[in-house]
N, C-alpha and C positions, 0 to 999 in steps of 0.2 A: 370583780373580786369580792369574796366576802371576808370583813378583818373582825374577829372578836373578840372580846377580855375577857379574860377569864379571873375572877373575883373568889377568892378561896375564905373561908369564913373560919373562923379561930375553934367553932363549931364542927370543923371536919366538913362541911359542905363545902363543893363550890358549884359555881354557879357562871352562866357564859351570859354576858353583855353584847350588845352591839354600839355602847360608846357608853363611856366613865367618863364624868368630870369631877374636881378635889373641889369642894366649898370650903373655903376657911371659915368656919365662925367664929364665934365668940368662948364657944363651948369646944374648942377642936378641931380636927378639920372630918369632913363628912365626905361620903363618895356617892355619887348621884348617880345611879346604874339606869339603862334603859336598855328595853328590847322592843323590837319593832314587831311587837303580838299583840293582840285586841287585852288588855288588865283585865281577869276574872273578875274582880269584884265590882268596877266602876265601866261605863260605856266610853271607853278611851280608846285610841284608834293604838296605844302603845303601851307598856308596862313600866313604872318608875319605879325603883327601888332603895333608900338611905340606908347608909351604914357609917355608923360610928367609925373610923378609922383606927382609934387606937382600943376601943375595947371590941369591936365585931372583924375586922380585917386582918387577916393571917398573911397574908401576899396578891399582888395584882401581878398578873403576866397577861402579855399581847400574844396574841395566837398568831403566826405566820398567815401573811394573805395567803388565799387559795381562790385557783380561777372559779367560778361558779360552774 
């Protein structure tokens, strides 16, 4: 089954994950995005992505699994 999040950006974008996690910092709490794709800029076998939660994050929703 494939399950992904979908990350909607205050920007008007959104964008689909395959697993979020919420960091609390110090500064806020942060969403740790990742996709399981080779990262354009760096030789990474996945894609990381931060976002500020209260100034870049508009909504998170779980996509329904679906069988592959």
């Amino acid at each position: 089954m494939v399950e992904n999040v979908i990350v909607e950006l205050q920007n008007g974008r959104r964008l689909t994950f395959d697993e979020v996690v919420v960091l609390d910092r110090t500064n806020g709490k942060w969403l740790r995005c990742v996709r399981a794709e080779p990262s354009s800029r760096e030789n990474l076998p996945e894609t990381t992505k931060y976002y500020h939660f209260a100034s870049d994050v508009d909504q998170v929703r779980w996509r329904t699994p679906t069988p592959e």
